[in-house]
C-alpha positions in Angstrom: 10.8 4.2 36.9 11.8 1.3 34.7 9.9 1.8 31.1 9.9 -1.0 28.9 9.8 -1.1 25.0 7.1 -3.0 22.8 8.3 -3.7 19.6 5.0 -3.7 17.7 4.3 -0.3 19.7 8.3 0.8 18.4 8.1 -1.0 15.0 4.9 2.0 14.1 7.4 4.9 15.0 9.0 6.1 11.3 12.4 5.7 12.7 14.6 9.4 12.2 17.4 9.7 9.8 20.9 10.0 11.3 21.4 13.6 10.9 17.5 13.9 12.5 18.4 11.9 15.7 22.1 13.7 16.2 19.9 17.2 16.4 17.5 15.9 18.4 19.9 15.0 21.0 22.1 18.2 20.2 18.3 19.8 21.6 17.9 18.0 24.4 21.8 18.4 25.6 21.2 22.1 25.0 18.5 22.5 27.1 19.7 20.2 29.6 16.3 18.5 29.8 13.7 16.4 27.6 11.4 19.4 27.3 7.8 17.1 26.2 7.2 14.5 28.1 7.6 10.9 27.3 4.1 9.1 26.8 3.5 5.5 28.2 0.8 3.3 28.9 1.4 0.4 32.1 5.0 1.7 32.0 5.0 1.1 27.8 6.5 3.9 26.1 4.3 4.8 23.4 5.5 8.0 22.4 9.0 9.2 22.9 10.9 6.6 21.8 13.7 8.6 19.8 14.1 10.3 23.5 14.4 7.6 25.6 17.2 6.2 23.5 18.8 9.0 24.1 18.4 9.0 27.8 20.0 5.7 28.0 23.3 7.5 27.1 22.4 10.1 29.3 20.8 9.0 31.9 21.7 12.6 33.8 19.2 14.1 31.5 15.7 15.0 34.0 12.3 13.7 32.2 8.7 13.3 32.7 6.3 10.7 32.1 3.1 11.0 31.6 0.8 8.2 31.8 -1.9 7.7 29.1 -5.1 5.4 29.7 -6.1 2.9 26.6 -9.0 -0.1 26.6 -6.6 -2.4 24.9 -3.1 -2.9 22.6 -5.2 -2.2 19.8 -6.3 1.4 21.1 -2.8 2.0 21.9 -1.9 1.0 18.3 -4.3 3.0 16.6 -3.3 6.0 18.9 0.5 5.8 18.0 -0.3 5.4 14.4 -2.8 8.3 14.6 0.0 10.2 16.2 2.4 9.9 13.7 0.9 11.0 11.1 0.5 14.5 12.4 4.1 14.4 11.5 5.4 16.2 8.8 8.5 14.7 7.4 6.7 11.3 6.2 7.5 9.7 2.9 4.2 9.0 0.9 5.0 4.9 2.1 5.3 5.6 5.8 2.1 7.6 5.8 0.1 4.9 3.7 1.5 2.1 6.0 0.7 4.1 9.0 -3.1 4.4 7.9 -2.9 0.9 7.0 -2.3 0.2 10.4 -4.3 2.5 12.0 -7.0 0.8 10.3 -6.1 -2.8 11.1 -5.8 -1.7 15.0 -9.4 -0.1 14.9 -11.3 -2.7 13.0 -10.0 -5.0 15.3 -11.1 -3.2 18.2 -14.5 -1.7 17.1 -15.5 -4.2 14.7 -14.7 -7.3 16.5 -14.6 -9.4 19.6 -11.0 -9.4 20.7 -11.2 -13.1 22.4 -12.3 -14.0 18.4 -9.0 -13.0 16.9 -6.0 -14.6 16.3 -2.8 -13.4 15.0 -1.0 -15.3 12.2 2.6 -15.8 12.1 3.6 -12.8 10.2 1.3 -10.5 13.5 -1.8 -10.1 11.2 -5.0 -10.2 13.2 -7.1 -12.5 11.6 -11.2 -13.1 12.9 -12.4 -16.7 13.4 -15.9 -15.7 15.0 -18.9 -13.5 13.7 -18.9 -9.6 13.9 -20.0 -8.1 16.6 -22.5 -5.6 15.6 -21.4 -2.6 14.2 -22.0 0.7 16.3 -24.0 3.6 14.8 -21.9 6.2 12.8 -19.8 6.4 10.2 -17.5 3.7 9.1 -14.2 3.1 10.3 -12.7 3.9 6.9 -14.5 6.7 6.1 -13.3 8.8 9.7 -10.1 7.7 8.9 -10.2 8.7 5.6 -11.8 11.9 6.5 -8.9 12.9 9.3 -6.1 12.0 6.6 -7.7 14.2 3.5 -8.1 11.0 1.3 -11.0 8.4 0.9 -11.9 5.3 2.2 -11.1 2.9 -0.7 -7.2 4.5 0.2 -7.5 3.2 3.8 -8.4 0.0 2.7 -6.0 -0.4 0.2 -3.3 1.1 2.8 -4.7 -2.2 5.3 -3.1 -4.2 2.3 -0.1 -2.6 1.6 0.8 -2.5 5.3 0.1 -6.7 5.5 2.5 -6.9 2.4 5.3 -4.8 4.2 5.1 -6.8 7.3 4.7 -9.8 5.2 7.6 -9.0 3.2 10.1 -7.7 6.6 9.6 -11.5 7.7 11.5 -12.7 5.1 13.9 -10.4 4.1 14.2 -7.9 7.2 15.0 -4.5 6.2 13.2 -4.2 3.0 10.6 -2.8 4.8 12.7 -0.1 5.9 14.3 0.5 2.4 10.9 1.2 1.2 9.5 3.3 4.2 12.2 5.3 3.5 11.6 6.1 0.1 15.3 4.0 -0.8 12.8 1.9 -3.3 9.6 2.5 -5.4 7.5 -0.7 -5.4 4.2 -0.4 -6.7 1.3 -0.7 -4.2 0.2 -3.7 -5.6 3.4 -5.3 -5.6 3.6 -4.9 -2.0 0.4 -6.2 -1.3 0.6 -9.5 -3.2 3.2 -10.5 -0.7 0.8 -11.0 1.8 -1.8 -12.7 -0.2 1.1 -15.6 -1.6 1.5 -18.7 -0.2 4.8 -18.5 2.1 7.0 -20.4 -0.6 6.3 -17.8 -2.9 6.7 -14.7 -0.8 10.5 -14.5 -0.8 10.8 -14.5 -4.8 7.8 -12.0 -4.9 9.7 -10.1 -1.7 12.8 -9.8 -3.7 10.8 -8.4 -6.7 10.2 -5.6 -5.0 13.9 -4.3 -5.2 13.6 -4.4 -8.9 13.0 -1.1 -10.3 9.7 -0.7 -11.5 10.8 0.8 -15.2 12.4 -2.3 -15.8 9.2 -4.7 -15.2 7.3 -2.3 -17.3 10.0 -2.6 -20.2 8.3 -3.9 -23.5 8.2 -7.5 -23.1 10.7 -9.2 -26.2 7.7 -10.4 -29.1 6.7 -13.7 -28.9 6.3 -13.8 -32.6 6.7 -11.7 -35.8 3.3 -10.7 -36.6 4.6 -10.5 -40.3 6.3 -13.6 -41.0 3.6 -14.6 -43.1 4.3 -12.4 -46.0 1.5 -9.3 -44.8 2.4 -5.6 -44.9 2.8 -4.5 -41.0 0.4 -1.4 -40.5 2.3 -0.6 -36.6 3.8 2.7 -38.2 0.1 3.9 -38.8 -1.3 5.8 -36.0 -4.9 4.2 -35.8 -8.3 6.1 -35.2 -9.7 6.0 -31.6 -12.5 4.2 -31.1 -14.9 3.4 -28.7 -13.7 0.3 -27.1 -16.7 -1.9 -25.2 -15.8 -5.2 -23.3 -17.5 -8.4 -23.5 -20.6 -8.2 -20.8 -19.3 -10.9 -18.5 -15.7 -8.9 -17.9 -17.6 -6.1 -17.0 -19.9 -7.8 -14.5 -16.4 -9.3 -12.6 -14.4 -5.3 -13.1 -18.2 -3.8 -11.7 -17.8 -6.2 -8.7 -14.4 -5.2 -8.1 -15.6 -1.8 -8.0 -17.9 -1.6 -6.1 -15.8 -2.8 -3.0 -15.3 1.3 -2.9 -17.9 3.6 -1.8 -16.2 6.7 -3.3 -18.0 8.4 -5.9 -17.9 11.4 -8.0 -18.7 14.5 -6.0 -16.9 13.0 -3.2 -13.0 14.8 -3.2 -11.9 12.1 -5.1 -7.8 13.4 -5.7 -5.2 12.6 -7.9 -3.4 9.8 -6.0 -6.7 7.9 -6.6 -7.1 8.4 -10.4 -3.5 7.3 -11.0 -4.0 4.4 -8.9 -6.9 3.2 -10.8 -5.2 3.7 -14.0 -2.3 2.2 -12.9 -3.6 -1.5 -11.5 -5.6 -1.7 -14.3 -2.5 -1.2 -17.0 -0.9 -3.5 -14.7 -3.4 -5.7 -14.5 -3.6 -6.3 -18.0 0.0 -6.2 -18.9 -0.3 -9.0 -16.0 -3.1 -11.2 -17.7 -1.3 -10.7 -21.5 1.8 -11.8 -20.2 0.4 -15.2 -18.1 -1.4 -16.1 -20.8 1.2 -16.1 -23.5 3.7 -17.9 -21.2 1.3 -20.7 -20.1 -0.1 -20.8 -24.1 3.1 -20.0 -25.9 3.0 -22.9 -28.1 -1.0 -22.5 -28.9 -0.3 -18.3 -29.6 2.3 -18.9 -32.0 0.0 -20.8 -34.5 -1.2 -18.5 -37.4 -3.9 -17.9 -36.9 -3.9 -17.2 -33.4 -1.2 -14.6 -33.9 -3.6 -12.6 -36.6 -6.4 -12.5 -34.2 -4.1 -11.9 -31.3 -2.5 -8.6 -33.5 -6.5 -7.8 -33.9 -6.9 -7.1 -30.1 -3.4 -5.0 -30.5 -5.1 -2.9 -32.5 -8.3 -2.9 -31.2 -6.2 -1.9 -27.7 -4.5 0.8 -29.5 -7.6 2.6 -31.2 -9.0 2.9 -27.8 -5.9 4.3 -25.7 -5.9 6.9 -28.8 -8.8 8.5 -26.9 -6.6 9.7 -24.4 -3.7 10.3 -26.3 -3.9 14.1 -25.9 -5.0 14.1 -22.1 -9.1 13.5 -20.3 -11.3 16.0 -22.2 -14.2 18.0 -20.9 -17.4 16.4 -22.7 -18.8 19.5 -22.6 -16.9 20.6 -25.4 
């Protein structure tokens, strides 16, 4: 029997390390034979692709093949990716791009007609029709958070970072391996604004992603001296936390934001999440600071746009106070 590879099926298979794959073949040589079966569907491997490599160079090596039934490629998809992560040795990216993918494959699948979607340049499935009706049940995201132990506003988010890998592989191959692998520590966010750029931009924003991510959080060089005109500087003086309460409109756009997630208190919400939050929206503002000085440099260096701009410092500072010393119960 003549198997054939896919490479979207292969591409979802966290490749093995080189000491991983010369044991696994050290197995199989030992044992004379490929002990668990190879998995393929229409002759497709889609599980055993490690082994079959390895049969190619020894093609004296006895195997089975066991044939699995799916509906479509995107059943098939979701079934590797689902696979997979009942591995153990995954890197925190692997698993989160995994999921991602899972969770492209399925929507696809369950949520739409397949002769509706298209599939982009970069192999992003993309709907150009209306929604099939949903079936009754739970979500998508929330079963697949529920078999990984995470929620469903991480499954989503994974659907992202995944597009931004693939995105990012196009044009520069291998980076998507170099972070897989754990080799480099892009932030989530990072990754996933590949995808969402216009293609001119995604190279630059691709090779951003090699930059470690200490150095882009490195205090920016001032703009200004907030002293230069003559006032005593008040920075050494740890300021009083206060309660800090944003203008009504920025907290109707962060609220709609928001709400994209479903998760709520009560409902497992873990660690990975909190610090995820936290993190895009430290990022997002050190973002928003940053674009706006650049494109207004010459307005924020008048006077007194520099004293009112060293009032929201402060302001900024007198709130983060709160949390200085860690979340406290308010019970106490």
């Amino acid at each position: 029997m003549e198997l054939k590879i896919d490479q979207e099926f292969a591409e979802k298979i966290p490749p093995l390390t080189k000491e991983e794959f010369e044991q696994l073949e050290a197995n199989i040589l030992a044992d004379g034979v490929i002990i668990n079966p190879l998995i393929v569907w229409n002759d497709v491997i889609v599980d055993g692709h490690n082994r079959y490599r390895i049969l190619q160079e020894h093609p004296e090596i006895p195997f089975q093949v066991h044939q699995k039934e799916f509906a479509d490629r995107y059943e098939a998809i979701a079934w590797i990716c689902k696979n997979q992560l009942g591995r153990r040795n995954l890197t925190p990216a692997q698993r989160k791009y995994l999921i991602g993918k899972q969770y492209e494959a399925e929507k696809v699948r369950l949520g739409f007609n397949e002769e509706l979607q298209v599939r982009d340049e970069f192999g992003q499935f993309h709907r150009v029709g209306q929604n099939v009706p949903p079936g009754e049940g739970e979500r998508t995201s929330e079963r697949i958070a529920k078999e990984n132990g995470t929620n469903e506003r991480f499954v989503r988010r994974a659907e992202e970072y995944a597009k931004g890998l693939d995105a990012a592989e196009e044009v520069i191959p291998g980076i998507k391996q170099m972070i897989l692998s754990g080799d480099i520590h892009p932030s989530d966010k990072d990754v996933a604004a590949v995808a969402r750029a216009p293609s001119e931009e995604r190279k630059e924003l691709t090779e951003q992603l090699k930059v470690p991510r200490s150095s882009k959080r490195a205090s920016p060089k001032p703009l200004w001296n907030f002293d230069q005109d003559g006032e005593d500087s008040d920075d050494d003086d740890e300021p009083e936390a206060v309660e800090f309460k944003p203008s009504t409109a920025s907290i109707l756009a962060i609220s709609e934001e928001m709400d994209s997630s479903t998760v709520r208190e009560g409902s497992g919400i873990d660690t990975e999440f909190i610090i995820l939050e936290l993190e895009n929206a430290l990022e997002s503002m050190v973002f928003r600071w940053e674009t706006c000085i650049r494109d207004y440099r010459k307005e924020a260096m008048a006077k007194d746009c520099q004293k009112k701009i060293k009032g929201l410092v402060q302001e900024g500072i007198r709130y983060l106070q709160k949390y200085k010393g860690g979340v406290r119960d308010e019970s106490d």
